[in-house]
C-alpha positions as CSV (number, residue, x, y, z in Angstrom):
1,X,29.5,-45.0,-43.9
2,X,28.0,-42.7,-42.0
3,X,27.2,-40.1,-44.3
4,X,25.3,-43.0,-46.4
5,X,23.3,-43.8,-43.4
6,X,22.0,-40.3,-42.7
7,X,21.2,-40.0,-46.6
8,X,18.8,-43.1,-46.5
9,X,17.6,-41.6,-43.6
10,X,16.5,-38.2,-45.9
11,X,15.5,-40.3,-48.8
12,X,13.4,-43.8,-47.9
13,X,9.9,-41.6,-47.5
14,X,10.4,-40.4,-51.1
15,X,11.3,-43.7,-52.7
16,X,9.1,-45.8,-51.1
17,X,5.0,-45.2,-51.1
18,X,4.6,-47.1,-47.6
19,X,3.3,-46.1,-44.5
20,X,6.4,-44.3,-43.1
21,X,6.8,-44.2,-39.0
22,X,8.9,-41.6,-37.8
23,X,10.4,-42.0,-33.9
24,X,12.7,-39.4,-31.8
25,X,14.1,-39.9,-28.5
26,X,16.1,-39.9,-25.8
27,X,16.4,-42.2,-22.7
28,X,19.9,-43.9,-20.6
29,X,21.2,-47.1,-20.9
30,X,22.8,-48.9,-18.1
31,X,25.9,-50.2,-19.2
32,X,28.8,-53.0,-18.3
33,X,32.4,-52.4,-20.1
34,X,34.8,-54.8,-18.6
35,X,38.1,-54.0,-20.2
36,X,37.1,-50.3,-20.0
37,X,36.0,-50.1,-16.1
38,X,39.1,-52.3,-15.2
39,X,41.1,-49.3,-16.9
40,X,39.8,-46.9,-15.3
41,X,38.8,-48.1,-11.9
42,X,42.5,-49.3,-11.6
43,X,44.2,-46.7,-12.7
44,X,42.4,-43.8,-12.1
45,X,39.6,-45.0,-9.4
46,X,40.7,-43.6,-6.4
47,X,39.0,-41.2,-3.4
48,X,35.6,-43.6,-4.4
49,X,35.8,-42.0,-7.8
50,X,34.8,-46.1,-9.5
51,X,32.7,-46.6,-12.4
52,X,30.1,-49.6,-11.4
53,X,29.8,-52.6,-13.4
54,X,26.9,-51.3,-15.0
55,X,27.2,-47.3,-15.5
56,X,24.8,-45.2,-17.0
57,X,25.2,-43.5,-21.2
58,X,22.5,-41.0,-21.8
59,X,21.2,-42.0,-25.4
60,X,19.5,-39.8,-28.3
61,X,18.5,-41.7,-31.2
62,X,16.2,-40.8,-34.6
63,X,14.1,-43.8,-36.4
64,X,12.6,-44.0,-39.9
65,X,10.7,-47.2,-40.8
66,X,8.2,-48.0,-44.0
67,X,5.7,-50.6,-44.0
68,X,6.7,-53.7,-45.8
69,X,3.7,-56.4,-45.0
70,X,1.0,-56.5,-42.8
71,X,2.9,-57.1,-39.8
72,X,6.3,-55.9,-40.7
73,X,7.8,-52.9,-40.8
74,X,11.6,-52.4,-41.7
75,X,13.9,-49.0,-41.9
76,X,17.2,-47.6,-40.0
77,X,18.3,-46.0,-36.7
78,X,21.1,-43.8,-35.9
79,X,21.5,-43.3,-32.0
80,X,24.9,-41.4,-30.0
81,X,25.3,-42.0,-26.5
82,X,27.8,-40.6,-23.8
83,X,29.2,-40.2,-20.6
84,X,32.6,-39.2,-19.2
85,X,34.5,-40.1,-16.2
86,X,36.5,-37.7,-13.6
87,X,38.3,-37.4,-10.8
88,X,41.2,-35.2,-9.3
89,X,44.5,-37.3,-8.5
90,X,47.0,-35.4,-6.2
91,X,45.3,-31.9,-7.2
92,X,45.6,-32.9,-10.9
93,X,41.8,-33.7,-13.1
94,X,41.7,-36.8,-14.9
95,X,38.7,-37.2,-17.4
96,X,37.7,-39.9,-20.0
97,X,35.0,-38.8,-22.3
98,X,33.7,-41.3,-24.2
99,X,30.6,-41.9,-26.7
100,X,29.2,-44.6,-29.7
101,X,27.1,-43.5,-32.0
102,X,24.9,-46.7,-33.6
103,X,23.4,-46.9,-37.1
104,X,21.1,-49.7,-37.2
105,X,18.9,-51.6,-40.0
106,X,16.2,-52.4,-37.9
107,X,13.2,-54.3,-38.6
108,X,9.9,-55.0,-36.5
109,X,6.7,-56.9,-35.9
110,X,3.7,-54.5,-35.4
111,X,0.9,-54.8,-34.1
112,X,-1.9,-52.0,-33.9
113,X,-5.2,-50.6,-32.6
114,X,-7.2,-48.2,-32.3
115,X,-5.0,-45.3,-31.0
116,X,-1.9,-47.7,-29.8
117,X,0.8,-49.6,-31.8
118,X,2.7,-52.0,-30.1
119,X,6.5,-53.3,-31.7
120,X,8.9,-55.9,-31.1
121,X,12.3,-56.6,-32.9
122,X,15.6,-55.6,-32.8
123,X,19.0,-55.2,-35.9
124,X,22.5,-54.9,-36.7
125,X,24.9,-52.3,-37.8
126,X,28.3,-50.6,-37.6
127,X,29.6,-49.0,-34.5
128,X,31.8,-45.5,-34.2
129,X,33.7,-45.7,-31.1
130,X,34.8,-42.5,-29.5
131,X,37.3,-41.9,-25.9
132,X,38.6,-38.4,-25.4
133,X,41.7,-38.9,-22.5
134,X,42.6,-36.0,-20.3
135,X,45.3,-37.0,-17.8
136,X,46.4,-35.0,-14.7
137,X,48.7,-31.9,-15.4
138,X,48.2,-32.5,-19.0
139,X,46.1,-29.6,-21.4
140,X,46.0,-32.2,-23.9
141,X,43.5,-34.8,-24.7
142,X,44.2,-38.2,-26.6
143,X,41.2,-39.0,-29.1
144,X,40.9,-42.9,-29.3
145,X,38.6,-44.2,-32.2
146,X,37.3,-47.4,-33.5
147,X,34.6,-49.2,-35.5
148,X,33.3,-52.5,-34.6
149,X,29.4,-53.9,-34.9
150,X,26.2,-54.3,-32.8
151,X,23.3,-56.1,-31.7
152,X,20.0,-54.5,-30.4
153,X,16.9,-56.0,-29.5
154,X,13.5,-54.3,-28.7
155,X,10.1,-54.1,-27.7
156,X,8.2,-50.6,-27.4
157,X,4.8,-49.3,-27.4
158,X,2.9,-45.8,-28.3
159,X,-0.3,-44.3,-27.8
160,X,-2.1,-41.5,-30.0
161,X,-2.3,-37.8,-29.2
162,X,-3.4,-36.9,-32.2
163,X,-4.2,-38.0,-35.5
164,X,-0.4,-38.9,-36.4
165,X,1.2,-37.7,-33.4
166,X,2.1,-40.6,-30.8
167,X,3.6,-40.6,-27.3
168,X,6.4,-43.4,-27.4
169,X,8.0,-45.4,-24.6
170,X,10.5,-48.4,-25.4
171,X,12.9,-50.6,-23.6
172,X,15.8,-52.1,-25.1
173,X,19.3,-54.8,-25.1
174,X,22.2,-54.1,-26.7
175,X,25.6,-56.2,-27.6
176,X,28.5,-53.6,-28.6
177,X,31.3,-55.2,-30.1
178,X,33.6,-51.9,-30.5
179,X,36.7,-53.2,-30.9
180,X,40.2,-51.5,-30.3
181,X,40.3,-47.7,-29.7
182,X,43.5,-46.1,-31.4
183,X,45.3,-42.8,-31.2
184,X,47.5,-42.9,-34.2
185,X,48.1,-46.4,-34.3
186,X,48.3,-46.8,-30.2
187,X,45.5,-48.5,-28.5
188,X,45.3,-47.6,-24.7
189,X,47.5,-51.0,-22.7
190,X,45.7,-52.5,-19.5
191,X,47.5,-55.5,-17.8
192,X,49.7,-55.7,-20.8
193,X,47.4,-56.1,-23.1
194,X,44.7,-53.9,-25.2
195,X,42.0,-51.9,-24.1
196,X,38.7,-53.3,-26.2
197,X,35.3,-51.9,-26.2
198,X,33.1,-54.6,-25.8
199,X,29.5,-53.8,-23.8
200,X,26.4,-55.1,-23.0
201,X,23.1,-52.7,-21.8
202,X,19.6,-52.3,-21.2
203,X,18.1,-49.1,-21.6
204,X,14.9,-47.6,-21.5
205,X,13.5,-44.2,-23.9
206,X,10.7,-41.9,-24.3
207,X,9.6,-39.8,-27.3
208,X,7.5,-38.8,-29.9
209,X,6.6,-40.9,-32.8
210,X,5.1,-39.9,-36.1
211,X,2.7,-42.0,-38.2
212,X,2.4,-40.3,-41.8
């Protein structure tokens, strides 16, 4: 899936003669896991070591839209974001590594001046789930994966620096639904039951965006 995402990222400018909009950046979303922060904070959240109800995933994401209307524009964006957890337990580390990356069909209402666009809309797509377990006295990490789905809505705005160079700033609500991370077959087991990946956020991001 994700290799088809990333080729319709190389492709749409050459099949389609519409305005293309190009957007990189990178920003932090502030983020509230329930299932996952109980895990941790219980287990391992000792010595003041907690994660908050809403901690913070540093986000990178790439965007390709074409003009479809007047007022719409419509394309796809892949972002990855990340954190990890740690703390020492009895002089041993523990450390949970964990990341999503998040293709999304995305579509837009624009509208535009002279030297200033402003957007608002938001999309759906898959969701690549990613946990990377390091317990105390152990060399070894566990790799927990899963694929769920994912909401994001969005408003941003950007102003010109030069004829198709733009400075970009956007703000932004996701819904993660990332279902069960497994390590050959064995989901991490928190008050008896499975660990799911299920997260709401609000983020902001700055970038460059490219009108061609």
């Amino acid at each position: 899936m994700l290799r088809k995402i990333l080729l319709i990222l190389v492709t749409l400018p050459f099949i389609l003669n519409a305005q293309t909009d190009l957007r990189a950046s990178m920003g932090i979303n502030f983020v509230n896991m329930p299932d996952f922060r109980d895990y941790l904070n219980e287990n391992y959240g000792f010595q003041g070591e907690n994660l908050a109800d809403f901690s913070s995933m540093i986000e990178f994401s790439a965007e390709i839209t074409e003009k479809i209307s007047n007022k719409f524009y419509a394309g796809v964006e892949i972002s990855y974001s990340f954190n990890s957890f740690t703390t020492v337990l009895y002089g041993g580390k523990y450390e949970m590594k964990y990341s999503f990356v998040q293709p999304t069909a995305v579509l837009y209402h624009v509208t535009k001046g002279k030297g200033y666009a402003f957007r608002i809309g938001g999309g759906i797509g898959p969701r690549f789930i990613s946990l990377s377990e390091t317990k105390p006295y152990s060399i070894y990490a566990l790799t927990y994966t899963s694929t769920g789905y994912g909401l994001v809505f969005r408003g941003d705005a950007s102003t010109q620096l030069s004829q198709i160079l733009y400075a970009y700033i956007g703000a932004d609500l996701r819904y993660e639904a990332g279902g069960t991370p497994k390590s050959d077959g064995v989901a991490i087991v928190h008050r008896n039951k499975n660990v799911e990946i299920s997260a709401f956020s609000a983020g902001i991001k700055l970038g460059l965006f490219l009108q061609l």
